[in-house]
C-alpha positions, 0 to 999 in steps of 0.5 A: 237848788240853794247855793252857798259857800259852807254847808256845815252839818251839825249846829251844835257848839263847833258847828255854830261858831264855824258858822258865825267865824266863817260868815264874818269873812262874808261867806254864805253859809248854811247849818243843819240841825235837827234840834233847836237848843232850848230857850232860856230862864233863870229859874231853869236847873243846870244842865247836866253838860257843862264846859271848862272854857278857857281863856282862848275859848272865851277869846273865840266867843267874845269875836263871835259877839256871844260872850256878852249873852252868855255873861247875863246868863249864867257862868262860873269863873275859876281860878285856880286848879287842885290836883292831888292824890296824896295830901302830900303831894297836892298841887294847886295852879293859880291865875296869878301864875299867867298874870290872868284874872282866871283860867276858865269858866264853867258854862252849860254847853246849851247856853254857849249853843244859845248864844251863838246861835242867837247871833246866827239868827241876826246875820244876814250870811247865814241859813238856819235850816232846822229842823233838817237832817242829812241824807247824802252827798256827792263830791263834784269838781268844784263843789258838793250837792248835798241831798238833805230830809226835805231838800238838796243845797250846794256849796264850795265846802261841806263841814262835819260838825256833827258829833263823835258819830259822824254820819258826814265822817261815814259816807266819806269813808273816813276812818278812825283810830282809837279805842274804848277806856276801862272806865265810865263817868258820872256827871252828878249836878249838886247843892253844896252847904259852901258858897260858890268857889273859885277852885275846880279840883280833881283827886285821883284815885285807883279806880279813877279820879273824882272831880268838882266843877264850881258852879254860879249862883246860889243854892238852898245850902249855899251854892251849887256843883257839878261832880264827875266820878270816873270808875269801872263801867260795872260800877258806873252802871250800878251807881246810874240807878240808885236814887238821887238820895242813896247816891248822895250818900255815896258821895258824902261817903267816896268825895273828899272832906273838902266838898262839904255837905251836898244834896244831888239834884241831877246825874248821868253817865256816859263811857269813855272813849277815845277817837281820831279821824284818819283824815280831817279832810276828804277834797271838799269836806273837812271835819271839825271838833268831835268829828275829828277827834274825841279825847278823855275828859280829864282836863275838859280840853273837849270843845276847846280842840274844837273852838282851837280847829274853829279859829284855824279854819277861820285863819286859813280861808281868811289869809286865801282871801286875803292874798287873793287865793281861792279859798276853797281850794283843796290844796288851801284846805288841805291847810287846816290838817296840818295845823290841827292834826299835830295839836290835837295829837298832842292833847290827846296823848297827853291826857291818856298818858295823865290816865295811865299814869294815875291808873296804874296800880304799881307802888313804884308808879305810884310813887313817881306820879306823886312825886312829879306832882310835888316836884311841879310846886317847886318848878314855877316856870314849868309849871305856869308855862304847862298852865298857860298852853292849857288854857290856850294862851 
């Protein structure tokens, strides 16, 4: 039986940089994946999953030696942030606020995926076992015997990085909070007759905003976007089996002026849900990212509560070595739920409460929303500093 000191299920964004962040402190580690991520080519068309890295995300991936990678690729920088639901009370937060060059990147969640696992492929610490599946485990006194598809492997800790629907969260009998949003989101990847921007934006609406997401290079029109559409599931649906052309339309006709000309290339849509894990830990198996919490998309603060949970972790084991404490002792992992659990909290409560608020058909509603966002252009120091624990800084 193979031993090592982290087995971590799921080799997706998270999974992958807790692999590579846990193996630079000279940990054996082995991943589980079923699917490798495919290759890629310039002449590829952009995925239809796509991330708002922000600059602590960046700062993560940059350790992690995959930055580079991802920079030859393909990315898009923003800098600056529209929000608005009346013109009136449009408010706009620039880089320039955090003396910083920008606030994210746009990125195709498979090519951040690539890239770290290209790193994994050339670090001597960790096994790619893919593809390769989990069965069961079993939680011994000090350490786990994983049964995996073709083969059974142990280590000091077992880690969930396996997705909303955590088969590793069910058999350790981890519950969850949470529920189920109202509403379902379009992803429609477009060209647009503007060239690339340095703005995302989003506008907010009764039945739910609508977003635009730069994306890189050029396009037949000039550049290129991806759209996000919140509306009720009813709508959502019908909206999922109109043809690419009769979609268009519909965007042309629903999307701001401010989009300009578009032509759909792609779309899908997914629900909304909100899920938090009772425990981030259970003695020797700890969930990270999506495992442990899934939150609304309104902000994209997704995978960068994961990268944040991927770097306490990392910080965690590397203070036990360094002070001479096992590190895989519970009491230190136990470590991780503390820090983690109050900020994902935080987040969490904070982008449902930005959706009830804007979702809520009251005129006096209405009117305070609108009001709080005119008031945050005459705030400056409110404002940046709000900006600034956004994008992780």
């Amino acid at each position: 039986m193979d031993k090592f000191d982290c087995v971590i299920i799921g080799g997706g964004m998270v999974g992958a940089a807790s692999a590579l962040s846990l193996a630079q402190l000279g940990l054996t580690v082995a991943i589980v994946e079923r699917v490798k991520p495919k290759s890629f080519s310039p002449e590829q068309v952009f995925d239809l999953r796509v991330s708002a890295i922000s600059l602590s995300s960046q700062h993560l991936l940059e350790q992690l030696d995959s930055w580079q990678q991802i920079s030859q690729w393909r990315l898009c920088p923003y800098r600056r942030l529209g929000v608005w639901e009346l013109e009136e009370a449009y408010t706009e937060f620039s880089a320039q606020e955090i003396e910083q060059p920008h606030l994210g990147h746009i990125i195709e969640n498979r090519l951040i995926q690539l890239s770290l696992w290209q790193q994994i492929s050339h670090h001597k610490n960790i096994q790619l076992l893919c593809p390769e599946s989990l069965i069961n485990f079993e939680q011994e006194n000090d350490h786990v015997v994983v049964q995996l598809s073709e083969q059974t492997i142990s280590a000091r800790l077992l880690i969930a990085s396996d997705g909303a629907n955590s088969q590793v969260r069910h058999l350790a009998n981890i519950g969850t909070t949470g529920w189920d949003y109202q509403q379902s989101a379009m992803l429609i990847n477009v060209e647009t007759s503007l060239p690339q921007q340095d703005i995302t934006w989003q506008n907010f609406r009764s039945t739910g905003p609508v977003a635009m997401l730069p994306m890189p290079g050029k396009s037949e029109l000039g550049g290129s976007a991806s759209l996000v559409w919140y509306h009720h599931k009813d709508e959502i649906s019908r909206l999922s089996h109109l043809s690419n052309e009769q979609l268009q339309k519909l965007v042309k006709a629903e999307f701001p002026e401010r989009l300009g000309d578009i032509k759909v290339i792609d779309k899908a849509s997914f629900p909304l849900t909100r899920r938090h894990a009772n425990h981030y830990q259970k003695n020797r198996v700890l969930l990270l990212g999506d495992a442990a919490h899934t939150i609304n998309p309104l902000a994209g603060q997704g995978v960068n509560l994961g990268f944040k949970d991927v770097k306490a972790l990392q910080m965690i084991i590397a203070k036990a070595i360094g002070e001479g404490r096992c590190w895989h002792d519970v009491n230190t992992l136990a470590e991780y739920e503390k820090i983690r659990r109050k900020d994902n909290l935080l987040m969490m409560s904070a982008m449902d409460a930005l959706y009830s608020g804007f979702s809520h058909p009251s005129a006096v509603v209405k009117l305070l929303r609108n009001g709080g966002l005119f008031m945050a252009n005459k705030l400056p120091q409110l404002k940046s500093k709000a900006l600034a624990y956004a994008c992780g800084i």
